[in-house]
mmJSON file of the N, C-alpha and C atoms, coordinates in Angstrom:
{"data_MODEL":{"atom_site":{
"group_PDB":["ATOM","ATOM","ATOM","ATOM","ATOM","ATOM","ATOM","ATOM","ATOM","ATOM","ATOM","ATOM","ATOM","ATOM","ATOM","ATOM","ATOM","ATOM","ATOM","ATOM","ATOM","ATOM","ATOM","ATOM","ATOM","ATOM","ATOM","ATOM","ATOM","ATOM","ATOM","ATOM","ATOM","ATOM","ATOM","ATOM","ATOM","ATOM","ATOM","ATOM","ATOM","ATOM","ATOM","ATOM","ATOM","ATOM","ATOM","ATOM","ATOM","ATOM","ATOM","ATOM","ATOM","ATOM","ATOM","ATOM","ATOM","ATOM","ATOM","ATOM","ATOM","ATOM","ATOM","ATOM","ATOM","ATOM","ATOM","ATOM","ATOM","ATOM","ATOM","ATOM","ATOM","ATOM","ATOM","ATOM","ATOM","ATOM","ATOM","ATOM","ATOM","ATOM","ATOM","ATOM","ATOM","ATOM","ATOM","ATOM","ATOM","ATOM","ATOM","ATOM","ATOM","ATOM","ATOM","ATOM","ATOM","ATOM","ATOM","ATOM","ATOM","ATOM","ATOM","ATOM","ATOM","ATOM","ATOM","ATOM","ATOM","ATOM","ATOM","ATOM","ATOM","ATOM","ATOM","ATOM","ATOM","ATOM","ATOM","ATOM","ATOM","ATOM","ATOM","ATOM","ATOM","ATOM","ATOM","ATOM","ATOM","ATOM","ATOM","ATOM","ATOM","ATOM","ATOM","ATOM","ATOM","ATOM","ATOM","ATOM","ATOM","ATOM","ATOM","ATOM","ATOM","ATOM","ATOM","ATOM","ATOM","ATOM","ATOM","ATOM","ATOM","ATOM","ATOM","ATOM","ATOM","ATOM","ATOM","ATOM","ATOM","ATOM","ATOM","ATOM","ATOM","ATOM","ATOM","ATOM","ATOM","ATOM","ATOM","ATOM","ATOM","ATOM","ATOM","ATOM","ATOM","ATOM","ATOM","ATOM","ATOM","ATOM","ATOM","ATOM","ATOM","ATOM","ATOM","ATOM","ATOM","ATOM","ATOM","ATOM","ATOM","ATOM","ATOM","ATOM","ATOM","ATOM","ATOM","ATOM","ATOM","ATOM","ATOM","ATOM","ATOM","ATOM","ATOM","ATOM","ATOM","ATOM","ATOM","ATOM","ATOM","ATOM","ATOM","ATOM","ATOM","ATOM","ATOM"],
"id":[1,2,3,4,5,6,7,8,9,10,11,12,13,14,15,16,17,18,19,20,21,22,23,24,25,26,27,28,29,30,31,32,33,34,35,36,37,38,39,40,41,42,43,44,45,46,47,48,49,50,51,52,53,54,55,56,57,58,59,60,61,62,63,64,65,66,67,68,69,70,71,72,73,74,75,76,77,78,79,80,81,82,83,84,85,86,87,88,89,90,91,92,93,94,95,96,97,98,99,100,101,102,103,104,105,106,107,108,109,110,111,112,113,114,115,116,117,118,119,120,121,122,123,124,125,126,127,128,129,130,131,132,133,134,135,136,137,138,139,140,141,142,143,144,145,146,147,148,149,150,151,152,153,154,155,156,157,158,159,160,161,162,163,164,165,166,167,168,169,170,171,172,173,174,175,176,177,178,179,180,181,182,183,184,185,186,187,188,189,190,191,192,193,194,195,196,197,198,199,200,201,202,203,204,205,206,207,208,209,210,211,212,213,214,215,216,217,218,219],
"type_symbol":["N","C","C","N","C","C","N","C","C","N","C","C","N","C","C","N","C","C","N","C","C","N","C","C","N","C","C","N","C","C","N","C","C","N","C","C","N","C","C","N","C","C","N","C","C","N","C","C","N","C","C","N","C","C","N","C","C","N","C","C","N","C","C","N","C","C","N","C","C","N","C","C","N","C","C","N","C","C","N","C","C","N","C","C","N","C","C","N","C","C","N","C","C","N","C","C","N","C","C","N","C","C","N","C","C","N","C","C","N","C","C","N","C","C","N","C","C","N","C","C","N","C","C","N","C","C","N","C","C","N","C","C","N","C","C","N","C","C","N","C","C","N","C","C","N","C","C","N","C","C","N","C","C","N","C","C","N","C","C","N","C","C","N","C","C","N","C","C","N","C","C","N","C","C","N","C","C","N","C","C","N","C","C","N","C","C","N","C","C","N","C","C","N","C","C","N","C","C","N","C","C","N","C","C","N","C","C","N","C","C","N","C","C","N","C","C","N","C","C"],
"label_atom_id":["N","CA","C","N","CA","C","N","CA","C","N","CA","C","N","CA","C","N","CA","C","N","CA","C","N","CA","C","N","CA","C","N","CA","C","N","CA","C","N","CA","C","N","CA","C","N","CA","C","N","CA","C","N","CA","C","N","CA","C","N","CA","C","N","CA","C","N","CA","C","N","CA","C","N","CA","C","N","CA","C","N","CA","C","N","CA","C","N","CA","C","N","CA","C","N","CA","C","N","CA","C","N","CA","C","N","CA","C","N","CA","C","N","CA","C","N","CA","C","N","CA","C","N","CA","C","N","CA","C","N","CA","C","N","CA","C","N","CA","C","N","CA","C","N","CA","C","N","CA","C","N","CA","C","N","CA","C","N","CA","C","N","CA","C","N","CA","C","N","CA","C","N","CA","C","N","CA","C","N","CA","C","N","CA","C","N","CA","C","N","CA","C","N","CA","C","N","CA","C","N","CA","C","N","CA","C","N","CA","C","N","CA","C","N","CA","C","N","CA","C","N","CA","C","N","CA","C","N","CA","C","N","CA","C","N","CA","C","N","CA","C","N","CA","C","N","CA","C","N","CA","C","N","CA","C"],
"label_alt_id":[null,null,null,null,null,null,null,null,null,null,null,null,null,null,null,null,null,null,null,null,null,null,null,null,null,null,null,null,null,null,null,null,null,null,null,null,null,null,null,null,null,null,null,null,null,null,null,null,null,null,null,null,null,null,null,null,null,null,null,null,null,null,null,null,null,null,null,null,null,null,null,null,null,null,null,null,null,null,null,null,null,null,null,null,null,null,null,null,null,null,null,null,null,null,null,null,null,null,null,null,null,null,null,null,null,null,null,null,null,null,null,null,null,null,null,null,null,null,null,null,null,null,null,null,null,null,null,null,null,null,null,null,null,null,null,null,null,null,null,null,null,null,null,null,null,null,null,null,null,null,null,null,null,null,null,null,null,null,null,null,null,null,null,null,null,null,null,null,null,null,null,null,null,null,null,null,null,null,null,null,null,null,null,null,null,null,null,null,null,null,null,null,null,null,null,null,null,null,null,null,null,null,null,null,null,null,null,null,null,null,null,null,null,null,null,null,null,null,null],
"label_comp_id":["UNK","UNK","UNK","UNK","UNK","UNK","UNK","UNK","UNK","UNK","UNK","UNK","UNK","UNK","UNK","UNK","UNK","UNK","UNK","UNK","UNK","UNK","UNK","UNK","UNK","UNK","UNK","UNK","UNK","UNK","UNK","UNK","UNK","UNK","UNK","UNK","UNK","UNK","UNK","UNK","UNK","UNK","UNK","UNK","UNK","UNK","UNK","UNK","UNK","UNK","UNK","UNK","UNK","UNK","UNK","UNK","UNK","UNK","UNK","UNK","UNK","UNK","UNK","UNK","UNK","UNK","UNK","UNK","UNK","UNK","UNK","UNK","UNK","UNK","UNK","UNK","UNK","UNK","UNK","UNK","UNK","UNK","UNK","UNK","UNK","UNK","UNK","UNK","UNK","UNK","UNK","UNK","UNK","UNK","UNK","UNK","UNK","UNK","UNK","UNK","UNK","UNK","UNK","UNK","UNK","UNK","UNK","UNK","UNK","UNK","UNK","UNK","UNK","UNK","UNK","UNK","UNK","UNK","UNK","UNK","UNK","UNK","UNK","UNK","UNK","UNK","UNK","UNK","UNK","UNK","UNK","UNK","UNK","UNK","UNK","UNK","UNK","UNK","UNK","UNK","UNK","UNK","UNK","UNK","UNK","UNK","UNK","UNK","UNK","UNK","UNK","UNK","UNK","UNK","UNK","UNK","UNK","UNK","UNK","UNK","UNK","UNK","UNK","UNK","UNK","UNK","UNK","UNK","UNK","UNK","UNK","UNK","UNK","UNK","UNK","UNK","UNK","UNK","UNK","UNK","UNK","UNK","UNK","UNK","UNK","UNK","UNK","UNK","UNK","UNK","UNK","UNK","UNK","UNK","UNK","UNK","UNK","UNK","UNK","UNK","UNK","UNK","UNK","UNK","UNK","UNK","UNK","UNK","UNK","UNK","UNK","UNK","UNK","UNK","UNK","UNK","UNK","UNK","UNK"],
"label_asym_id":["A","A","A","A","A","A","A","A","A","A","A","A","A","A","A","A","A","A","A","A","A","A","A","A","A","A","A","A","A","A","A","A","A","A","A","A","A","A","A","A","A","A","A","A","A","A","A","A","A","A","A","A","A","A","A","A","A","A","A","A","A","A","A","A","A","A","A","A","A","A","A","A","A","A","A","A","A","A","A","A","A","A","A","A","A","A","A","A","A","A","A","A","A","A","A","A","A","A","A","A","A","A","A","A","A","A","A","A","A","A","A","A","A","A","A","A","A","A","A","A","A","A","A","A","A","A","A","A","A","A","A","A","A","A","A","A","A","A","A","A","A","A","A","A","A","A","A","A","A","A","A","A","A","A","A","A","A","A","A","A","A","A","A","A","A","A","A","A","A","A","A","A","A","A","A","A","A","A","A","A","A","A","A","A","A","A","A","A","A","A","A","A","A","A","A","A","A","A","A","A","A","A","A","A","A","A","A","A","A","A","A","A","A","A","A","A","A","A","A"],
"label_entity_id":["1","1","1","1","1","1","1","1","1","1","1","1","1","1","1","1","1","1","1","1","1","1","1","1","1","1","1","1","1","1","1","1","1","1","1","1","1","1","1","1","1","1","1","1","1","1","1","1","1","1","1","1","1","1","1","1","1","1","1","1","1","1","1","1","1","1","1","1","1","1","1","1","1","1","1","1","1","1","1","1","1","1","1","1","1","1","1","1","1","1","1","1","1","1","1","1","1","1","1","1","1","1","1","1","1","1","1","1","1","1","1","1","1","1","1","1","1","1","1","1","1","1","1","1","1","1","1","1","1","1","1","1","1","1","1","1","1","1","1","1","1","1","1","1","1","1","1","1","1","1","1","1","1","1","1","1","1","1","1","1","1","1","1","1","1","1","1","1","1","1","1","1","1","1","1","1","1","1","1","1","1","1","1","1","1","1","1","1","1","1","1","1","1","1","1","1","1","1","1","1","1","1","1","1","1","1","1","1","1","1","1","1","1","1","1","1","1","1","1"],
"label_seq_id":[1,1,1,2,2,2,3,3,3,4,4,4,5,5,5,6,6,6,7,7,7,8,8,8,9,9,9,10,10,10,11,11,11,12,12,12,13,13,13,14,14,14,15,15,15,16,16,16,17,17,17,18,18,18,19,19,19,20,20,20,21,21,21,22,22,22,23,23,23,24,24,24,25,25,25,26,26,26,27,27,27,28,28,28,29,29,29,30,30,30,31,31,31,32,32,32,33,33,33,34,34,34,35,35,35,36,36,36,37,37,37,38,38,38,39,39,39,40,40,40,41,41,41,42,42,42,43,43,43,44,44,44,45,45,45,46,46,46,47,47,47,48,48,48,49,49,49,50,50,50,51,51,51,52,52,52,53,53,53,54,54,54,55,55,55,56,56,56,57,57,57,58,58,58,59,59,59,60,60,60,61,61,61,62,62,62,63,63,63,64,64,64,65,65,65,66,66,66,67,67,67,68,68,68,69,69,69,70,70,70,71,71,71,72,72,72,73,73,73],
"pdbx_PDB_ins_code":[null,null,null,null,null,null,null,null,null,null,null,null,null,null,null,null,null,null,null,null,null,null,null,null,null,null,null,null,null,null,null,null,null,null,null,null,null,null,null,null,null,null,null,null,null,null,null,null,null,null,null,null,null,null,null,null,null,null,null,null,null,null,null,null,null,null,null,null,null,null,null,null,null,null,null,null,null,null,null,null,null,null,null,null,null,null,null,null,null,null,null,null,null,null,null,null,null,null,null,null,null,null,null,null,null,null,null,null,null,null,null,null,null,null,null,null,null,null,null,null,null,null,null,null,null,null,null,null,null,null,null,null,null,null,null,null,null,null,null,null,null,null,null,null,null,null,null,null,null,null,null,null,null,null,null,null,null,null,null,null,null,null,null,null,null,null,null,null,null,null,null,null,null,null,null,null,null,null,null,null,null,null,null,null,null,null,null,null,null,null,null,null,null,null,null,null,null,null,null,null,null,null,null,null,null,null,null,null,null,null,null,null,null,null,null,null,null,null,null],
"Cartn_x":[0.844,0.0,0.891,0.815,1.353,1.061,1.778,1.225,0.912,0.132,-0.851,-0.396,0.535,1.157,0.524,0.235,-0.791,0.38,1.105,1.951,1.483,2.317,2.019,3.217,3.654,5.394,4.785,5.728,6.044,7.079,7.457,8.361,10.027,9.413,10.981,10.429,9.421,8.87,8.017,8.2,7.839,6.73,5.484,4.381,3.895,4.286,3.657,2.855,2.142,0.925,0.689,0.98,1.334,-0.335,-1.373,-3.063,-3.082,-2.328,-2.38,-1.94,-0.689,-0.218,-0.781,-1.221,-1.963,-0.487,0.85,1.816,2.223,2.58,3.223,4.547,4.82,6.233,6.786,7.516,7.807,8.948,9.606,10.871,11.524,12.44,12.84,14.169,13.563,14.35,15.618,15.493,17.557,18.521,17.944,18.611,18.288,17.247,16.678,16.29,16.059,15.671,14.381,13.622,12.463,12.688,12.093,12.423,11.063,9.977,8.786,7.801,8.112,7.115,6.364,5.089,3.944,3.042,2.441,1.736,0.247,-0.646,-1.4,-2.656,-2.908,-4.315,-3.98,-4.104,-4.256,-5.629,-5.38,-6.876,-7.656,-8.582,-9.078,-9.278,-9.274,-9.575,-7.504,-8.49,-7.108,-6.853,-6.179,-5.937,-5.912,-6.797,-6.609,-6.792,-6.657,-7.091,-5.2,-4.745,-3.933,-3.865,-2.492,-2.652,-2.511,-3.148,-3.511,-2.436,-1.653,-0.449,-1.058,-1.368,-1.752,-1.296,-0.64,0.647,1.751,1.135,2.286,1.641,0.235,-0.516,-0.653,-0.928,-0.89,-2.153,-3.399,-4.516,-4.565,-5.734,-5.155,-6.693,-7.381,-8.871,-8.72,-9.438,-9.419,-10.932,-10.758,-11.682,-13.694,-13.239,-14.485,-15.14,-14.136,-14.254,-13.73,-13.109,-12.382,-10.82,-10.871,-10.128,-9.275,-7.939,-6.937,-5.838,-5.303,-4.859,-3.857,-2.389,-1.028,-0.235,0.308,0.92,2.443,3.48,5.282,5.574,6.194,7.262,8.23],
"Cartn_y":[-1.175,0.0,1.241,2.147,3.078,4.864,5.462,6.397,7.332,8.179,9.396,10.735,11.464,12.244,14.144,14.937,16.14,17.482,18.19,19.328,20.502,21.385,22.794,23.628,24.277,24.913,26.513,26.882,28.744,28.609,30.091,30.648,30.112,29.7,29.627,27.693,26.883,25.729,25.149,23.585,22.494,21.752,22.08,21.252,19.734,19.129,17.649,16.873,16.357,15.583,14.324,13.35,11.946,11.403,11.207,11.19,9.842,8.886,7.412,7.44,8.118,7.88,8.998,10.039,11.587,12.139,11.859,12.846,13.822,14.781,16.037,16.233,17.111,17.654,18.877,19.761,20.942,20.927,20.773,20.748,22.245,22.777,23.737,23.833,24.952,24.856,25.029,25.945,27.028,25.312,24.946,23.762,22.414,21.809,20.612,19.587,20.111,19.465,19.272,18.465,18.621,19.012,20.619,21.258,21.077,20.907,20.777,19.387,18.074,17.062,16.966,16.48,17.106,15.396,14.85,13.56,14.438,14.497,15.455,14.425,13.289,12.901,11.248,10.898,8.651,8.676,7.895,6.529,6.786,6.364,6.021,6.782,8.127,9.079,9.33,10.157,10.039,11.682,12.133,13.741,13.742,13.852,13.579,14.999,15.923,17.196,17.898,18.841,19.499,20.749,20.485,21.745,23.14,23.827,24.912,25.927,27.006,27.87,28.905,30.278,31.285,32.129,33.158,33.863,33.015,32.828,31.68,30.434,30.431,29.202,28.292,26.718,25.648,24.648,24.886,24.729,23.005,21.999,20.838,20.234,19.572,19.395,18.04,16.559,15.537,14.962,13.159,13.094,13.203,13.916,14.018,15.408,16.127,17.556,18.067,17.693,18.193,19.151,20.601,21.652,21.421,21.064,21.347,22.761,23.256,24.242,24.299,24.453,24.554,25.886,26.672,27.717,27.71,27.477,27.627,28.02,27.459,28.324,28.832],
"Cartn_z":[0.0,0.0,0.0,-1.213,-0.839,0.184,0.223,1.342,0.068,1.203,0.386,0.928,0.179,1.04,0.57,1.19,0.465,0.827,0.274,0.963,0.571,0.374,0.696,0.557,-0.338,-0.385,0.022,0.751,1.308,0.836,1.006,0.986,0.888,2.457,3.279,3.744,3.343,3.773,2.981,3.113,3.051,3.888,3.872,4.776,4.192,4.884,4.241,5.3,4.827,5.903,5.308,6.054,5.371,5.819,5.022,5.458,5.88,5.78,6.201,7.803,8.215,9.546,10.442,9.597,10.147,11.145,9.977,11.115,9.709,10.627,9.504,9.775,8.821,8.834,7.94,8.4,8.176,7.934,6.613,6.058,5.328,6.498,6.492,5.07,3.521,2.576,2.666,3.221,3.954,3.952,5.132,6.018,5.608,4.606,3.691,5.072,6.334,6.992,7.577,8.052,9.136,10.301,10.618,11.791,12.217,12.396,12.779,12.987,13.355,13.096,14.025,13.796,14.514,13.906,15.001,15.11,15.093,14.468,14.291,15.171,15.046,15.878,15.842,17.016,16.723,16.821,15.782,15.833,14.246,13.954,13.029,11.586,11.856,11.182,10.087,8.733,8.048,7.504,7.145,6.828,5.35,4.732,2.988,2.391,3.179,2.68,2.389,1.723,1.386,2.6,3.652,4.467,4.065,4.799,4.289,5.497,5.089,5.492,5.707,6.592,6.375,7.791,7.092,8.209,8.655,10.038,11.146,11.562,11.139,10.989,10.148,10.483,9.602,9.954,8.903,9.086,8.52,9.094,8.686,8.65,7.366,7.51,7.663,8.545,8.762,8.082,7.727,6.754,7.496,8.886,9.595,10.339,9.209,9.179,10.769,11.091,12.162,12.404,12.141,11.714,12.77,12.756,13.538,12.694,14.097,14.105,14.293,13.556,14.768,14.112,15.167,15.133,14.868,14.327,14.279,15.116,16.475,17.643,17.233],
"occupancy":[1.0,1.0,1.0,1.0,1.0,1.0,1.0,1.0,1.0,1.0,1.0,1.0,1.0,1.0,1.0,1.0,1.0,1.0,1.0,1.0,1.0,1.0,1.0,1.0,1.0,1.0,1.0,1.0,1.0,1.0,1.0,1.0,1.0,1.0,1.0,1.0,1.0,1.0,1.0,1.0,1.0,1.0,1.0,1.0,1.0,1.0,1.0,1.0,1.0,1.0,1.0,1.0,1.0,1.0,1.0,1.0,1.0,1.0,1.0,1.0,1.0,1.0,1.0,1.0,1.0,1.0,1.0,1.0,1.0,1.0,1.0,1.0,1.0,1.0,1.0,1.0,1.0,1.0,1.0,1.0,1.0,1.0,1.0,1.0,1.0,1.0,1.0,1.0,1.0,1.0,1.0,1.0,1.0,1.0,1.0,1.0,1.0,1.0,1.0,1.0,1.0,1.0,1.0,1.0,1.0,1.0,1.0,1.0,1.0,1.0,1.0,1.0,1.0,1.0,1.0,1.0,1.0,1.0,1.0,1.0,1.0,1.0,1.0,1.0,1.0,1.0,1.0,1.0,1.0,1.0,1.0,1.0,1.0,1.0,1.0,1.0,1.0,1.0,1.0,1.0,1.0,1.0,1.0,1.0,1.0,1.0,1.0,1.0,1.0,1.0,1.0,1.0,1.0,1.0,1.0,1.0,1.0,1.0,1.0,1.0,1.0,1.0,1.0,1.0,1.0,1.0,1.0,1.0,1.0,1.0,1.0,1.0,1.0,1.0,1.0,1.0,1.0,1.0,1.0,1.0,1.0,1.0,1.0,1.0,1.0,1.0,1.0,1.0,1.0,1.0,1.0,1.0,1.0,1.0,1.0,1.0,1.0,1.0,1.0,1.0,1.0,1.0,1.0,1.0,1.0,1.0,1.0,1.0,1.0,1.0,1.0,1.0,1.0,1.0,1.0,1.0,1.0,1.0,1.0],
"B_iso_or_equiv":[0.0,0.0,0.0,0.0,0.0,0.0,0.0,0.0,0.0,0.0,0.0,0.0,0.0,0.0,0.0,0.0,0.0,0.0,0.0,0.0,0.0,0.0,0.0,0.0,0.0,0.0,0.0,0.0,0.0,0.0,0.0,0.0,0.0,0.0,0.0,0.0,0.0,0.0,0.0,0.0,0.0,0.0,0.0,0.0,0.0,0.0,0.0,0.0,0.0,0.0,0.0,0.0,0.0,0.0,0.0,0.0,0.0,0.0,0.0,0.0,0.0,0.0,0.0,0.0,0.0,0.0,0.0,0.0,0.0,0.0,0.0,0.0,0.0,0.0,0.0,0.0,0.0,0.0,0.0,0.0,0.0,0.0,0.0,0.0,0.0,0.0,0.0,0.0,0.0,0.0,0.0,0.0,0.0,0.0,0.0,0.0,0.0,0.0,0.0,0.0,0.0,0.0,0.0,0.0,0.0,0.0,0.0,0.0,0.0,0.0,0.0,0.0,0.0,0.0,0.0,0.0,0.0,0.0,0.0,0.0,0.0,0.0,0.0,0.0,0.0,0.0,0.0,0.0,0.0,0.0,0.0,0.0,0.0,0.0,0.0,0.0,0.0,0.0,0.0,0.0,0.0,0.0,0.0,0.0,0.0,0.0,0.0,0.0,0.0,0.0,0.0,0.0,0.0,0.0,0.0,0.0,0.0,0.0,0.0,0.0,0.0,0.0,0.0,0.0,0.0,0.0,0.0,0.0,0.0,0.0,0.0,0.0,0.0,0.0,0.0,0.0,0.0,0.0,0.0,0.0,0.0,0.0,0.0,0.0,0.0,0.0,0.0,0.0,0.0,0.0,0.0,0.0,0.0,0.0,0.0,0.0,0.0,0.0,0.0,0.0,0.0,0.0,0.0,0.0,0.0,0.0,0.0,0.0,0.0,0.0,0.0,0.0,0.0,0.0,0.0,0.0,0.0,0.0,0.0],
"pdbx_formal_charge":[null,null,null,null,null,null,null,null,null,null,null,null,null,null,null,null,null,null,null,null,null,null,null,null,null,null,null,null,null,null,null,null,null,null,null,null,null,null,null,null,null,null,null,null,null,null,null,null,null,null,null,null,null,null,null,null,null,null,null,null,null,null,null,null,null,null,null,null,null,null,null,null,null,null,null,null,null,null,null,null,null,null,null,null,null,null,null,null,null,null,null,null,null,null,null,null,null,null,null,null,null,null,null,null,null,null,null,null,null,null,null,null,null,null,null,null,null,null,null,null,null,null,null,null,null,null,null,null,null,null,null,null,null,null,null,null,null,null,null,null,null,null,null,null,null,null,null,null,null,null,null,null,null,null,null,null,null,null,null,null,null,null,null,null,null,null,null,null,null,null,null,null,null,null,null,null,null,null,null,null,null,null,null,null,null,null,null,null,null,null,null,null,null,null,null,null,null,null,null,null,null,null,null,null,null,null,null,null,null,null,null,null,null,null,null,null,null,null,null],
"auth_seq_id":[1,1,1,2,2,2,3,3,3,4,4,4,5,5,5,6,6,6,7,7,7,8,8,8,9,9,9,10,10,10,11,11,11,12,12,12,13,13,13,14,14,14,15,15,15,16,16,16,17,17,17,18,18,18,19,19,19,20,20,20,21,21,21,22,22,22,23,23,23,24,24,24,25,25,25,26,26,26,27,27,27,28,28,28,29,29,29,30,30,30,31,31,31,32,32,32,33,33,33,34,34,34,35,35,35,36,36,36,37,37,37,38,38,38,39,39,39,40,40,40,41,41,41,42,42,42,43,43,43,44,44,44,45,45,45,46,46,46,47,47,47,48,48,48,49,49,49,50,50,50,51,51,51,52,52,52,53,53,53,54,54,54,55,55,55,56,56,56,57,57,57,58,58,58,59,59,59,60,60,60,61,61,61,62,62,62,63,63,63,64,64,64,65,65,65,66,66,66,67,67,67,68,68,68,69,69,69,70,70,70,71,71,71,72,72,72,73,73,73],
"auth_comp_id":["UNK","UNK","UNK","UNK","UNK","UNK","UNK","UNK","UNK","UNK","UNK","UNK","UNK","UNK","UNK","UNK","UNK","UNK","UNK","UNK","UNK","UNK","UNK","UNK","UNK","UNK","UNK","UNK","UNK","UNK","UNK","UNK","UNK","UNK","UNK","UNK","UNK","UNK","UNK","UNK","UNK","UNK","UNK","UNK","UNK","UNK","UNK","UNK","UNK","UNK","UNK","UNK","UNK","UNK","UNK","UNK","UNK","UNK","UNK","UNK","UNK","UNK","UNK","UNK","UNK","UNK","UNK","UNK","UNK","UNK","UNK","UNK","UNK","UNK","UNK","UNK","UNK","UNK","UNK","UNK","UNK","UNK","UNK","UNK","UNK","UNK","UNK","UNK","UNK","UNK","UNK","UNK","UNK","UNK","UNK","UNK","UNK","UNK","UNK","UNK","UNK","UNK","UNK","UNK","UNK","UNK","UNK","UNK","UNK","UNK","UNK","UNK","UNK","UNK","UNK","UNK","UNK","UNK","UNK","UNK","UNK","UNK","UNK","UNK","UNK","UNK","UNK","UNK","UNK","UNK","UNK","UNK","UNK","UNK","UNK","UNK","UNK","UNK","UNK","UNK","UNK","UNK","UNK","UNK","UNK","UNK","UNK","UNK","UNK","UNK","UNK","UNK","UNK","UNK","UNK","UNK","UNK","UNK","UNK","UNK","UNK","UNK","UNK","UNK","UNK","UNK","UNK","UNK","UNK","UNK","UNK","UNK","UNK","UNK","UNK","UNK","UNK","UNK","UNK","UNK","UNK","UNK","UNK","UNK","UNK","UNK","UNK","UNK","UNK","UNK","UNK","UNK","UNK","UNK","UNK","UNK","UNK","UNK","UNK","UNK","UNK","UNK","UNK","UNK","UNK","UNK","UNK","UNK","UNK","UNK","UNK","UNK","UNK","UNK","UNK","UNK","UNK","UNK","UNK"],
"auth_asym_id":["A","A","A","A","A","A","A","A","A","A","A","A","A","A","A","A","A","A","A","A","A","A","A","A","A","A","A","A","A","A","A","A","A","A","A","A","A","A","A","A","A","A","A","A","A","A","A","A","A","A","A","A","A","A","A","A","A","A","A","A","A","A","A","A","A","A","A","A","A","A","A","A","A","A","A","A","A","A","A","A","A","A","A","A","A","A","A","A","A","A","A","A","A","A","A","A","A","A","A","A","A","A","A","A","A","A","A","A","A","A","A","A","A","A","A","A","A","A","A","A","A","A","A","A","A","A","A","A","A","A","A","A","A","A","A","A","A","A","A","A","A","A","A","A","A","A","A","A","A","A","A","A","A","A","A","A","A","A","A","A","A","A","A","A","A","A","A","A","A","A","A","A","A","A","A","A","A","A","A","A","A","A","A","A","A","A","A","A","A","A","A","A","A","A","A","A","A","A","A","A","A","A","A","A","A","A","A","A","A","A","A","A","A","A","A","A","A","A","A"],
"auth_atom_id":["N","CA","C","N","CA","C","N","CA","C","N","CA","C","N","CA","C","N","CA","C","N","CA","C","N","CA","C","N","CA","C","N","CA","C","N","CA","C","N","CA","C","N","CA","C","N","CA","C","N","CA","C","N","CA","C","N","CA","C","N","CA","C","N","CA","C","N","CA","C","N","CA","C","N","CA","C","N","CA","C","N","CA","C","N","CA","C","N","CA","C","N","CA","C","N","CA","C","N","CA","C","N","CA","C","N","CA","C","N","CA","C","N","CA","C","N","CA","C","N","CA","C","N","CA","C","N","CA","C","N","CA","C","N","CA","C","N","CA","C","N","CA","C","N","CA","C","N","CA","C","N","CA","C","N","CA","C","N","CA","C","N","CA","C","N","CA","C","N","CA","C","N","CA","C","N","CA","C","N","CA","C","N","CA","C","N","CA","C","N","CA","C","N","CA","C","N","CA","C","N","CA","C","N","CA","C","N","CA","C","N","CA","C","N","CA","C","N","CA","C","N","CA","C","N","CA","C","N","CA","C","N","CA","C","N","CA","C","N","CA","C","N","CA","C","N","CA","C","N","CA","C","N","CA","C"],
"pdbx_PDB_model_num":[1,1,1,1,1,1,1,1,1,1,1,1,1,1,1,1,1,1,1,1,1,1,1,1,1,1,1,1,1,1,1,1,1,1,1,1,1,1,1,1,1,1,1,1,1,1,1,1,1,1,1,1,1,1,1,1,1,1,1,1,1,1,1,1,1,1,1,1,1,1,1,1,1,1,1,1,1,1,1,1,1,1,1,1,1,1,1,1,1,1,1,1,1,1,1,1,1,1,1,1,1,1,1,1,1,1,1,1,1,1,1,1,1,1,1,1,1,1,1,1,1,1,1,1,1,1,1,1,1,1,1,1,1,1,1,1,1,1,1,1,1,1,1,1,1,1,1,1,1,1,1,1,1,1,1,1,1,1,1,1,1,1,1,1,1,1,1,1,1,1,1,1,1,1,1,1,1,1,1,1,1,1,1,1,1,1,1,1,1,1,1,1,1,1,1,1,1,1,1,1,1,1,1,1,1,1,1,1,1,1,1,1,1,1,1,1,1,1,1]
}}}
C-alpha cells in the first residue's frame, strides 16, 4: 500500500501531511531538513485534505471535518 502524502510549499517551507499515519512535517528549505514534526491525531480518522499555510498558521482538515490548528514556535 502506498502512502498518500498532500503538501504545501512557502516561501521559506515544506508542509507535508502523510493522510495514512496523520503525522506532519515541516521541512525547512535554507537547512533541507524537518524542523517541525507534529503527530497530528491517533486513531481512526485520516488527513486527505492538502494543508492549508496562512501567516504563522498551519490549518489541517481531517476526513471528519475536524479543523486542527497549529501555530510555528
Amino acid at each position: 500500500m502506498g502512502t498518500n502524502l498532500n503538501f504545501t510549499v512557502t516561501d521559506t517551507h515544506i508542509f507535508i501531511v502523510d493522510a495514512m499515519s496523520c503525522k506532519m512535517g515541516c521541512i525547512n528549505q535554507s537547512i533541507g531538513m524537518i524542523d517541525w514534526p507534529v503527530e497530528v491525531v491517533e486513531g481512526k480518522t485520516t488527513l486527505p485534505h492538502t494543508p492549508i499555510v496562512y501567516g504563522d498558521k498551519l490549518f489541517v482538515l481531517d476526513d471528519e471535518g475536524t479543523l486542527y490548528t497549529y501555530e510555528k514556535a
